[in-house]
C-alpha positions as CSV (number, residue, x, y, z in Angstrom):
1,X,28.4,119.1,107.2
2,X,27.7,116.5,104.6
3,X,27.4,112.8,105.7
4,X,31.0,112.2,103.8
5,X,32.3,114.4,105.8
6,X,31.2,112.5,109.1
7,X,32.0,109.1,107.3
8,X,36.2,110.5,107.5
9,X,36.8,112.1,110.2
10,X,36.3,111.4,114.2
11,X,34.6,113.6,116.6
12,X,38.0,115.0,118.3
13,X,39.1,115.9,114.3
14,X,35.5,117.2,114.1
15,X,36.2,119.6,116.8
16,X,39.0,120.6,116.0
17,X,37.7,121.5,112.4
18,X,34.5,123.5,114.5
19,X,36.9,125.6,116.0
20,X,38.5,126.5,112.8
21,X,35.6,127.6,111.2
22,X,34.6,129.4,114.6
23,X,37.8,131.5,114.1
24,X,37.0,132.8,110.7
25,X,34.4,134.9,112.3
26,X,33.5,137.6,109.6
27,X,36.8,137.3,107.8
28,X,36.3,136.9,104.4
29,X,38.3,134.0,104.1
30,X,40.4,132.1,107.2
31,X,43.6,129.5,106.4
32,X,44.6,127.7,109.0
33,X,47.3,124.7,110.0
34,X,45.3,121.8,111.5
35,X,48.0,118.9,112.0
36,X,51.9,118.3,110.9
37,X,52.2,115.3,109.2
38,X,55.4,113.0,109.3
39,X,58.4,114.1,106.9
40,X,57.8,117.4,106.9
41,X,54.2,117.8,105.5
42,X,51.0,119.6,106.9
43,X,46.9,119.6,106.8
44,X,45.8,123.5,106.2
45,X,41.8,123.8,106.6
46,X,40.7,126.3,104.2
47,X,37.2,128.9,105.4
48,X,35.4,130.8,103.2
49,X,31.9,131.2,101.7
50,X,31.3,128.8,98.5
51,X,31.6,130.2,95.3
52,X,32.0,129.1,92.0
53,X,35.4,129.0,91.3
54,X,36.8,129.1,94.8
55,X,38.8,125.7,94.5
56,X,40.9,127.6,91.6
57,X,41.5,130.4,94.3
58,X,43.0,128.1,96.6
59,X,44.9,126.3,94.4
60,X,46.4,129.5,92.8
61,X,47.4,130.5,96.6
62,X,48.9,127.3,97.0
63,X,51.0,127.4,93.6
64,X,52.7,130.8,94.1
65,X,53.6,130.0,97.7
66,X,55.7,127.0,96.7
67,X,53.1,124.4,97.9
68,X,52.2,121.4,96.5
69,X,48.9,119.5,97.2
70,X,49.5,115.7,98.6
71,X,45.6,115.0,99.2
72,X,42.8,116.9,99.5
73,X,39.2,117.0,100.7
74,X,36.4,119.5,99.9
75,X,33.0,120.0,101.7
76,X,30.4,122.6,102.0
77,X,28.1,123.2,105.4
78,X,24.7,125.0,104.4
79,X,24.2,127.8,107.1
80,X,20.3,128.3,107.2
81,X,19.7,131.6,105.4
82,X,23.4,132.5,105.2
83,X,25.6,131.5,101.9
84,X,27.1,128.4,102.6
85,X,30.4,127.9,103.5
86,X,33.7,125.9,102.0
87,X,35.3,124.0,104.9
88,X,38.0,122.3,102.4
89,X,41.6,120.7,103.6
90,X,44.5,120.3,101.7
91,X,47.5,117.6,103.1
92,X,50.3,120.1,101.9
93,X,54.4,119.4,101.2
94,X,56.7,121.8,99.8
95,X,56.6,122.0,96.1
96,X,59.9,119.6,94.1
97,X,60.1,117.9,97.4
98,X,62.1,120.0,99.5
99,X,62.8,118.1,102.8
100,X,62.3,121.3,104.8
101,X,58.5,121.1,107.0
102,X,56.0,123.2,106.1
103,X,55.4,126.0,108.7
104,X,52.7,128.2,110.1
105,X,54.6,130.9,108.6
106,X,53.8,129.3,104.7
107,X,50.6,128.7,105.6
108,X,50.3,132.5,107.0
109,X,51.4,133.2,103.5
110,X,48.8,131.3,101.9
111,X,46.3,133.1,103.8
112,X,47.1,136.5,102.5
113,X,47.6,135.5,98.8
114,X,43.9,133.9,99.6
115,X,42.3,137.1,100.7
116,X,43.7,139.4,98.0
117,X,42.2,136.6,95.9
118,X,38.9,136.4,97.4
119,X,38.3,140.0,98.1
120,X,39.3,140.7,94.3
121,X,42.6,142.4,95.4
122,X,44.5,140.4,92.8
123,X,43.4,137.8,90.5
124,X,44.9,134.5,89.7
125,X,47.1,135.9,86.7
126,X,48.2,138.5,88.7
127,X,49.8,135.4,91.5
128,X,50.9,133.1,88.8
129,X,52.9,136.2,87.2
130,X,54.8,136.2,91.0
131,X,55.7,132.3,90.5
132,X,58.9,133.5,88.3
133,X,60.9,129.9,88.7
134,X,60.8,127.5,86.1
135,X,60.4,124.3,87.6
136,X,61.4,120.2,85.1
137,X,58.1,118.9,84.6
138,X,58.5,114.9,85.0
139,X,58.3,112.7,82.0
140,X,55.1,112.6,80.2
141,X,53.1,109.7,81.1
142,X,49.4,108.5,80.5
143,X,46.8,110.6,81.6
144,X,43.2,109.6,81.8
145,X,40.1,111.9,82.4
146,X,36.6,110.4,82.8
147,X,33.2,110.9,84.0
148,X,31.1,108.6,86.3
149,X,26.9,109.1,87.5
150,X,26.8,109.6,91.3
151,X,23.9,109.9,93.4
152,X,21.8,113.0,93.1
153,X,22.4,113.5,89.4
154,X,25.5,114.5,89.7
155,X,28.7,113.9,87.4
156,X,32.3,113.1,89.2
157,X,35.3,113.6,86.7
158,X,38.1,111.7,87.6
159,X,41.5,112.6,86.6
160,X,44.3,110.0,86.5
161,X,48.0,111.4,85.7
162,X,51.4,112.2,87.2
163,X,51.9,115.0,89.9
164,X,53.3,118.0,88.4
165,X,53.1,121.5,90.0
166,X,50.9,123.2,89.9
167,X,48.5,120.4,88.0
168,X,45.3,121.7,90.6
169,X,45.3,124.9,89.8
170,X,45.1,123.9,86.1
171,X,42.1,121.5,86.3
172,X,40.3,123.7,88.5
173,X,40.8,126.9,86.3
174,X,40.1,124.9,82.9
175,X,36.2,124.0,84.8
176,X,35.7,126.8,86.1
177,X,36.8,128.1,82.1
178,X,34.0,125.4,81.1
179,X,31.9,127.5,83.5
180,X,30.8,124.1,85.8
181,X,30.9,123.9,89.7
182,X,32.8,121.9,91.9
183,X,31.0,120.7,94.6
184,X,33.1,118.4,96.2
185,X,36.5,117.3,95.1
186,X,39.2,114.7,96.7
187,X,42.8,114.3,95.7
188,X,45.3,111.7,96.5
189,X,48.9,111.1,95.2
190,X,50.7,107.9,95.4
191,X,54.4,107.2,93.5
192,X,54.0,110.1,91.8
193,X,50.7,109.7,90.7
194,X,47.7,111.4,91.2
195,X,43.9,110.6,91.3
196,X,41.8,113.2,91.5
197,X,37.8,113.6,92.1
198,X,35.3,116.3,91.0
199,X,32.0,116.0,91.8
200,X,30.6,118.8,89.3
201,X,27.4,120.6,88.2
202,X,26.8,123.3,86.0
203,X,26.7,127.1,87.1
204,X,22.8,126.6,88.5
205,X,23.3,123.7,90.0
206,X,21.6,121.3,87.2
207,X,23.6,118.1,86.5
208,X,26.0,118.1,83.5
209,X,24.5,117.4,80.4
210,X,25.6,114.2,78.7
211,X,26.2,116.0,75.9
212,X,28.9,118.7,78.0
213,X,31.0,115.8,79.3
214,X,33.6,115.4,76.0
215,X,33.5,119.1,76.1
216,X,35.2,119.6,79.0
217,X,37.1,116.3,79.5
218,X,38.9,118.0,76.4
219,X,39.8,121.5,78.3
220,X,40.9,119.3,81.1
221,X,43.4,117.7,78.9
222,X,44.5,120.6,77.1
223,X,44.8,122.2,80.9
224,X,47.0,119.5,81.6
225,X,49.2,119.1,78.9
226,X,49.4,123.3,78.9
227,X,51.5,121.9,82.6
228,X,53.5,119.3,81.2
229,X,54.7,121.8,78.2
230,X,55.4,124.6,81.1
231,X,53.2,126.9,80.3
């Protein structure tokens, strides 16, 4: 695991995260509840080989089983000569703030939207189309998408707005639209308000040109005001 991923989290969490990932086994893709959280919410740890594009998956699970994302942290662990492999956790509560906890059960659910997904069972229009309610988007407030240089080369695109369902699965589907990778990503939501971090690259790994960023800082926004507007 990367050295960020060591920097968070203790070695009984780290443990407990092993044994996750042990339980996948040859599944295709394994969705498990780590910890309840006070009030109701819940960390799910998400298993699965990296792809590009995978991060749109989960968030398109999460969307049409009525969860919304709180936090979120995303890390890949190279394998030798295996594909490496998304270890990626999400700090879940039910989606408009239901008071009722999240349960096993939802994230049971989650798993099997996941694996139609992953296994090309079902694609992401094909969940969305499930998620029939209309839910009030809040009121329209400032929203501010930039780029930063991290180490490496790489590009992190920070997204500053306010939640709205389903907002994830919007960014993540608009880069993976721009055809760029997500290679680490971290969410967190305060009054309402999210901040959310992509650390990105293009499809083969080079950093993002320069010349790419407006590009898709642009699709981003569109993405995101496509939420606000309901669609």
């Amino acid at each position: 695991m990367p050295e960020r991923y060591r920097d968070l989290f203790d070695a009984s969490a780290i443990r407990e995260h092993a044994a996750i990932v042990g339980r996948r086994g040859d599944a295709p893709v394994h969705v498990e509840l780590w910890r309840r959280q006070p009030r109701g919410g819940a960390i799910a740890c998400v298993v699965a080989d990296d792809r590009p594009g995978l991060l749109s998956l989960i968030s398109a699970a999460l969307v049409v089983n009525g969860m919304d994302v709180v936090a979120a942290q995303a890390f890949t662990r190279a394998r030798g000569g295996e594909a490496p492999e998304a270890v990626d956790l999400f700090w879940l509560r039910r989606d408009g703030g239901l008071p009722s906890p999240v349960l096993a059960g939802d994230v049971a659910r989650v798993a099997r939207t996941l694996h139609q997904l992953v296994t090309g069972d079902a694609t992401v229009e094909d969940v969305i189309r499930r998620a029939r309610t209309q839910r009030a988007s809040p009121a329209p407030g400032a929203t501010r998408v930039t780029f930063d240089d991290a180490e490496a080369g790489l590009s992190v695109l920070t997204v500053e707005t306010f939640d709205r369902p389903g907002l994830l699965l919007a960014i993540t589907r608009a880069l993976h639209r721009a055809r760029v990778q997500i290679v680490a990503s971290e969410a967190a939501t305060q009054d309402g308000r999210i901040v959310d971090r992509f650390t990105v690259v293009e499809l083969d790994g080079a950093p993002v040109r320069p010349t790419r960023r407006g590009v898709l800082q642009m699709e981003v926004l569109a993405a995101i005001e496509a939420v606000m507007r309901g669609a």
